[in-house]
N, C-alpha and C positions, 0 to 999 in steps of 0.2 A: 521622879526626876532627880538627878544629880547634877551639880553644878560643882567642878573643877577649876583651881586656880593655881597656878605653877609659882615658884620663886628663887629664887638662888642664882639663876645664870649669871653668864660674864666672862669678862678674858684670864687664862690663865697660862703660863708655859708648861711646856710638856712636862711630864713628872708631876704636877702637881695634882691639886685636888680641889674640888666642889662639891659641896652638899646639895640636891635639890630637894624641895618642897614640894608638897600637894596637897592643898587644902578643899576640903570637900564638903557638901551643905547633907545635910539628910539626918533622920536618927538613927537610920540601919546602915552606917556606913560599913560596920564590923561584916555586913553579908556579903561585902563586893569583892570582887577579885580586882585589883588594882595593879596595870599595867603601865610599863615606860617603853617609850615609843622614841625614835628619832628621826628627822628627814635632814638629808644632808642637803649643801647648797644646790640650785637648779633641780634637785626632786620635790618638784613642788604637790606632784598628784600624790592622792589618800594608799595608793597602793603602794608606793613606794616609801610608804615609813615602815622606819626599820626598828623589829621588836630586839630590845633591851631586855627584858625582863619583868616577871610580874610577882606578887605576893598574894596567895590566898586568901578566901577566908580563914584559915585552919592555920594562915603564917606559913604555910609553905611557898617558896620557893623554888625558882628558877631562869636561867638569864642566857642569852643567847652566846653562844664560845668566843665571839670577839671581846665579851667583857665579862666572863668568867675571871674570878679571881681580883678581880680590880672591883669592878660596881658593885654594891650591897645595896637591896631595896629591905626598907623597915616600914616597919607602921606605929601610929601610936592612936588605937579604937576611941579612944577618952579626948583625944584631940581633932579627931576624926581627919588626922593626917598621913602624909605616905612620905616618904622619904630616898629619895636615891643619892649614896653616897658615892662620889665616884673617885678611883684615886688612878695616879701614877696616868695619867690624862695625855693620849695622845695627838698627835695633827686631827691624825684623823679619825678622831672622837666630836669634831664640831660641827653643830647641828644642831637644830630646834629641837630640844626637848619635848614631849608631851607625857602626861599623864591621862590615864584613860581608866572606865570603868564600866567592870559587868558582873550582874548581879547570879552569885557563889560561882557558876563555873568558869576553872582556870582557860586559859588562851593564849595563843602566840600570833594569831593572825589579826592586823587592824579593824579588819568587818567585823570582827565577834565585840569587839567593845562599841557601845551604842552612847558612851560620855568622853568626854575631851573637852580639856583644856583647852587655853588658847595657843597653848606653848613658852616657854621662855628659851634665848638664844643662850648656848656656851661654844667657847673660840679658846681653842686649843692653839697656842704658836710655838712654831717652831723655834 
C-alpha cells in the first residue's frame, strides 16, 4: 500500500510558475512509476483526468504535448518524493493536480495507477 500526499498548489498569473510536491509512505518507493494527473473544472469523473506526465523507476520520462517543454517531473528515492515543476503556466493549466502511483510499469492512462492523492488545486489567471 502506498499513500500519496500533494503540496505546492495555488494561484499564479500566467507565465508564471509552481513547484508541486508528492510525498509518499513505503520503502520501495524507488520501484513505482510515479504519475501526474489533472482534472479540469466540472470533470469531476476518474476518466476524465488528464495525464500530465510520469517518471520511472529507471527516472525515465515522459509528459503529455500540452506540457512538453514547460512541466518537468523529478524524483528524489531518499525522500521518497515526486516533484512537478511547472513553468510559463497557462489559463488553462488550472486544475487539481494529482499525483498517482504504480508499481515499475510506466503509464498514461488513470486506471493503470492503483494510488492517488487526494489532489491539491492550482489557478492559473489570466
Amino acid at each position: 500500500q502506498v499513500q500519496l500526499v500533494e503540496s505546492g498548489g495555488g494561484l499564479v498569473q500566467a507565465g508564471g510558475s509552481l513547484r508541486l510536491s508528492c510525498s509518499a509512505s513505503g520503502r520501495t518507493f524507488s520501484m513505482y512509476t510515479m504519475g501526474w494527473f489533472r482534472q479540469a473544472p466540472g470533470k469531476e469523473r476518474e476518466k476524465e483526468r488528464e495525464f500530465v506526465g510520469f517518471i520511472d523507476w529507471n527516472d525515465g520520462t515522459y509528459y503529455a504535448d500540452s506540457v512538453k517543454g514547460r512541466f518537468t517531473i523529478s524524483r528524489d528515492n531518499a525522500k521518497n518524493k515526486v516533484y512537478l515543476q511547472m513553468n510559463s503556466l497557462k489559463p488553462e493549466d488550472t486544475a487539481v493536480y494529482y499525483c498517482a502511483a504504480r508499481l515499475a510499469e510506466s503509464g498514461s492512462q488513470a486506471y493503470e495507477y492503483p494510488y492517488w492523492g487526494q489532489g491539491t488545486q492550482v489557478t492559473v489567471s489570466s
